[in-house]
C-alpha positions in Angstrom: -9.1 38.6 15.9 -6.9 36.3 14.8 -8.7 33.2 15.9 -11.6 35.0 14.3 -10.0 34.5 11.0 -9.0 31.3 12.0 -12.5 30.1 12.4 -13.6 31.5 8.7 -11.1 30.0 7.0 -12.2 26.3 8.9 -15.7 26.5 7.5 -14.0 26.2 3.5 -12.2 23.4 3.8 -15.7 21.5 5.2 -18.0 22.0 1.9 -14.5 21.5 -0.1 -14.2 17.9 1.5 -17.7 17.4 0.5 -17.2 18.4 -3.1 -14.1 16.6 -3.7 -15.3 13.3 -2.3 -18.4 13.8 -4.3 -16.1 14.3 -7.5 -13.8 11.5 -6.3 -16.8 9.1 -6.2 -18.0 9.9 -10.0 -15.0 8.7 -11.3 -15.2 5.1 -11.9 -11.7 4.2 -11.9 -10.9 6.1 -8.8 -13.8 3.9 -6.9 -12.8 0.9 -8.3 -9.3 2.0 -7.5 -10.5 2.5 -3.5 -12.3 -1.0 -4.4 -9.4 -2.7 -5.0 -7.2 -1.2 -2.1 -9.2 -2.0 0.4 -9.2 -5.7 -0.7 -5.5 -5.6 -0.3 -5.3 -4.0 3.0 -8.0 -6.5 4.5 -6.1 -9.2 2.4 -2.7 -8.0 3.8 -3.8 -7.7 7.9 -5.7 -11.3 7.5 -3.2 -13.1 5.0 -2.3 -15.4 7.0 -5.5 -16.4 8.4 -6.9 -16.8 4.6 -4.0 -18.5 3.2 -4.8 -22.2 3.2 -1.3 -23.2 3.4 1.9 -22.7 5.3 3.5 -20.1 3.2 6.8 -22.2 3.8 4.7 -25.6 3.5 7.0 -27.9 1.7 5.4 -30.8 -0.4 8.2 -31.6 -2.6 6.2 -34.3 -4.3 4.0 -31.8 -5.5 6.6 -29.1 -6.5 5.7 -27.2 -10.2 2.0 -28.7 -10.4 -0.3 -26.4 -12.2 -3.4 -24.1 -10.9 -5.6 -26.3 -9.3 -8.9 -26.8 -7.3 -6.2 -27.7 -4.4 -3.2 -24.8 -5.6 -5.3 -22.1 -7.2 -2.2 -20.3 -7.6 -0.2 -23.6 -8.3 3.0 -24.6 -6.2 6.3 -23.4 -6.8 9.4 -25.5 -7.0 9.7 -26.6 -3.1 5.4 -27.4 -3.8 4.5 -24.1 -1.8 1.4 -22.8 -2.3 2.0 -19.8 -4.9 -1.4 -18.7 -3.9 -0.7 -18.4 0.2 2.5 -17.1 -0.3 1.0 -14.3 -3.1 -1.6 -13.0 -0.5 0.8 -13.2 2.5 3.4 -11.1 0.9 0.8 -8.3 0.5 1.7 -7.4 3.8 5.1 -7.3 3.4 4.7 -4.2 0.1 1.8 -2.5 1.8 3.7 -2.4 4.8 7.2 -1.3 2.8 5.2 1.2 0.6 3.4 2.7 3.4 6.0 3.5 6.4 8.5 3.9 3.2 5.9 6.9 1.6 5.4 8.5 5.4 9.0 8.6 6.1 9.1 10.3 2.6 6.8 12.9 4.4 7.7 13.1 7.5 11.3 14.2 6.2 10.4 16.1 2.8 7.5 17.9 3.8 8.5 20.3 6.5 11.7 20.7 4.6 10.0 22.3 1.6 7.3 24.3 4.2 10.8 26.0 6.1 12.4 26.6 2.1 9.3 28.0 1.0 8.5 30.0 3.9 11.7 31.4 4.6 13.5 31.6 1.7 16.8 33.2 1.1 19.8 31.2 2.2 17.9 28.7 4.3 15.9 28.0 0.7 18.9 27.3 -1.2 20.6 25.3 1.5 17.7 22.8 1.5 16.6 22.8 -2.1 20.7 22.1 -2.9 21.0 18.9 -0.5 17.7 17.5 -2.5 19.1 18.1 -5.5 21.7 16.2 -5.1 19.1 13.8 -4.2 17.0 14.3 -6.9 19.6 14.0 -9.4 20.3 10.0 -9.0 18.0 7.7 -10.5 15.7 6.8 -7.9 16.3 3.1 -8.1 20.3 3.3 -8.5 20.5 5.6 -5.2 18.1 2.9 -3.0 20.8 0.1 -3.9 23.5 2.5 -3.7 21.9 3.1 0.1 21.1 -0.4 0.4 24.8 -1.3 -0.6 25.7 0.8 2.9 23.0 -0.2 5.0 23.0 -4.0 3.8 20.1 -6.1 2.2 16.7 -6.1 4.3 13.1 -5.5 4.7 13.7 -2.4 7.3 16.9 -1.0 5.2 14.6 -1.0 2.2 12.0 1.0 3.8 14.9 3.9 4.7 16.3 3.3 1.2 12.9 4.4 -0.9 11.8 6.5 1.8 15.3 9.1 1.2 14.9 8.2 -2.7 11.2 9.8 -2.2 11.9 12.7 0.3 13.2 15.3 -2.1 9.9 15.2 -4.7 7.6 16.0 -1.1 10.6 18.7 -0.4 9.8 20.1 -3.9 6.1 19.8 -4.5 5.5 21.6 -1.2 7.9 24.0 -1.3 6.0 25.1 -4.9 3.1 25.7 -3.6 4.0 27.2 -0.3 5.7 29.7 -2.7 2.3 30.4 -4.4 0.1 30.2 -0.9 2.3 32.7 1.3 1.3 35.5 -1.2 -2.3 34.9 -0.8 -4.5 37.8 0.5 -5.3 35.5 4.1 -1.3 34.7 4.4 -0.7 38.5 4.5 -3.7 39.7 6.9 -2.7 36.8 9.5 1.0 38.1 9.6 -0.6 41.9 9.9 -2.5 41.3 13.1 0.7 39.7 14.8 0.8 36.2 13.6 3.7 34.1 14.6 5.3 32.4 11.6 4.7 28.4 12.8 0.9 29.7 13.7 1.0 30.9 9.5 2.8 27.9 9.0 0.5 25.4 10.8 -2.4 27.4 10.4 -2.6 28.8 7.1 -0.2 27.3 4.7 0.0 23.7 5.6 -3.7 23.0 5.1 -4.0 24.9 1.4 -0.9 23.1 0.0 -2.1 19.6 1.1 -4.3 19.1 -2.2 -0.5 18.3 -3.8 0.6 16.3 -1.2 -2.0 14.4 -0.9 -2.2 13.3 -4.5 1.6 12.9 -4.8 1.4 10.5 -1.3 -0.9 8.0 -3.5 1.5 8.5 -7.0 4.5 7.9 -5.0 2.7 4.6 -3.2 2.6 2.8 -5.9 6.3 3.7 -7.2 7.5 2.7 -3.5 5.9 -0.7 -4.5 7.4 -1.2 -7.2 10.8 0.1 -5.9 10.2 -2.3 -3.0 9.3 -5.2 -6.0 12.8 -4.2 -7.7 15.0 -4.3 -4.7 13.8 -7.8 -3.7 14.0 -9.4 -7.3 17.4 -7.9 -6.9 17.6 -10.0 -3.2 18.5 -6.3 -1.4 14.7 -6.4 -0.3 12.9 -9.0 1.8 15.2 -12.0 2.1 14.2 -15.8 1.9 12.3 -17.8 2.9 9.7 -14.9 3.6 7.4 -14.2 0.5 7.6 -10.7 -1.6 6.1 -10.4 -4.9 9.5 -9.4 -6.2 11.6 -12.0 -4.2 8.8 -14.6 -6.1 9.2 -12.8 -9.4 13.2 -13.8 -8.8 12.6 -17.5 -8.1 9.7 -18.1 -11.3 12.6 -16.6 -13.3 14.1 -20.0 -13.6 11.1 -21.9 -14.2 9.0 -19.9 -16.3 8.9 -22.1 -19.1 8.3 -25.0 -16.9 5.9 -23.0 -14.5 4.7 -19.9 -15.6 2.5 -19.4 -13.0 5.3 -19.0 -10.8 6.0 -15.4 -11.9 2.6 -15.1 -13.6 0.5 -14.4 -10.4 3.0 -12.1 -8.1 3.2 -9.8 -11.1 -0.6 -9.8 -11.6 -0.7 -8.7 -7.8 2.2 -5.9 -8.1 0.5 -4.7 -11.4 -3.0 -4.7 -9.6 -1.6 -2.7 -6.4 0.3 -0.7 -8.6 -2.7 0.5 -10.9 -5.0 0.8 -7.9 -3.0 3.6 -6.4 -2.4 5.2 -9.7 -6.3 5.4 -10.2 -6.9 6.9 -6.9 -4.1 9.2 -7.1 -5.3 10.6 -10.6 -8.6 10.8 -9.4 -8.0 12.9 -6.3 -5.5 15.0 -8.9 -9.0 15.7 -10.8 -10.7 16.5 -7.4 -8.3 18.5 -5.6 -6.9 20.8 -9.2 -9.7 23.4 -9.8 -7.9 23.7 -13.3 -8.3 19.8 -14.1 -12.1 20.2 -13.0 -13.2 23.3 -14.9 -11.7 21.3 -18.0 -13.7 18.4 -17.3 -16.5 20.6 -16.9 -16.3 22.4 -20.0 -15.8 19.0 -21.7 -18.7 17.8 -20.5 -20.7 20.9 -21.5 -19.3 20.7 -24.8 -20.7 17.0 -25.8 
């Protein structure tokens, strides 16, 4: 019986999909948000077969020249190519953001399923270690972490990944609150249900809508945190290439060469805005509230 109900529940979340990528598509931000991602990811697995030039080519005779037909990015102040070394250290934040974000998960997320669930002591236990967590600015407790772990690409990814595991621990804990009372949480545990088959079964897939959009949201703030902590030099370390670590060295010349600074931060401000119009359009996919308002908005014009 209980598989039975198992099976009934499965066939929602099939037209569901449907709907939401349907409404995910009509939004013209989100798809040129998905546009512009997938351009980075393809840019950040082939960067280094694109980039024309050595990202650690020197040509000191042609150090600071200007954007060019030969340096479309311009060179820096060793004459690397600002426009190799741009694409090439996509990798480097997709690749922080990403393992950063899923550690985030991977912690936070069963944390706030077990407080949720269980409640009682166990609850306040875990919702008291993340807020002492949540209670540092996020930045300030990634260098404080980085301070004990020391300055690197790998430390970094640890660092942001703790400084985002106690939002997933809350966000799903929320709505694992709301879910456990539902009328299909209650028959499940009246025919015998274990509580990991409720857990795994029932309540993990109908709080996922949150989760999902806060994964995208919190992709882009790892990226920046990533950009912060290497313009600080606790991130990726010379002579490899990060947008922040390049922000650092056009500091110094940005009267003389702009373009030094100019183009990483166009690329952190494109990534950055990419995963903030994905994540708000899956927000307006995945809330019923946010798409009967838009509905009745639309009707109303």
């Amino acid at each position: 019986m209980s598989d039975h109900l198992d099976d009934r529940l499965a066939a929602k979340p099939v037209s569901r999909t449907r709907e939401t990528l349907q409404t995910l598509m009509a939004n013209k931000l989100a798809v040129a948000g998905l546009i512009a991602l997938t351009i980075l990811v393809f840019v950040g697995i082939f960067g280094e077969t694109i980039a024309p030039y050595g990202i650690n080519e020197i040509d000191i005779p042609n150090r600071l020249t200007g954007p060019s037909g030969t340096h479309w990015f311009g060179t820096d102040d060793l004459g690397r190519d600002v426009f190799s070394r741009v694409i090439v250290a996509a990798r480097v934040s997709l690749q922080v953001g990403f393992i950063a974000v899923g550690f985030a998960l991977v912690v936070g997320v069963p944390i706030g399923l077990v407080a949720g669930y269980y409640r009682g002591g166990i609850d306040s236990f875990l919702m008291r270690m993340m807020d002492v967590l949540f209670s540092f600015p996020a930045i300030l407790l990634a260098i404080a972490i980085l301070a004990v772990l020391g300055p690197g690409v790998g430390n970094a990814m640890i660092a942001i990944g703790l400084v985002y595991t106690p939002i997933f621990a809350r966000i799903t804990r929320g709505s694992v609150l709301v879910v456990s009372e539902e009328v299909y949480v209650r028959a499940a545990r009246s025919i015998g249900a274990g509580n990991r088959r409720i857990i795994a079964r029932h309540i993990l897939p109908n709080v996922m809508a949150p989760i999902i959009v806060q994964t995208t949201l919190s992709l882009a703030f790892a990226i920046l945190s990533e950009a912060a902590l290497s313009f600080l030099g606790l991130g990726v370390q010379p002579p490899n290439p990060a947008w922040g670590r390049m922000l650092a060295e056009g500091r110094n010349f940005f009267q003389q060469a702009p373009w030094m600074g100019i183009f990483p931060g166009l690329a952190i401000l494109v990534t950055v805005m990419a995963f903030n119009f994905v994540g708000d359009g899956l927000r307006d996919a995945l809330d019923p509230k946010q798409k009967s308002v838009i509905e009745s908005r639309g009707q109303s014009v």
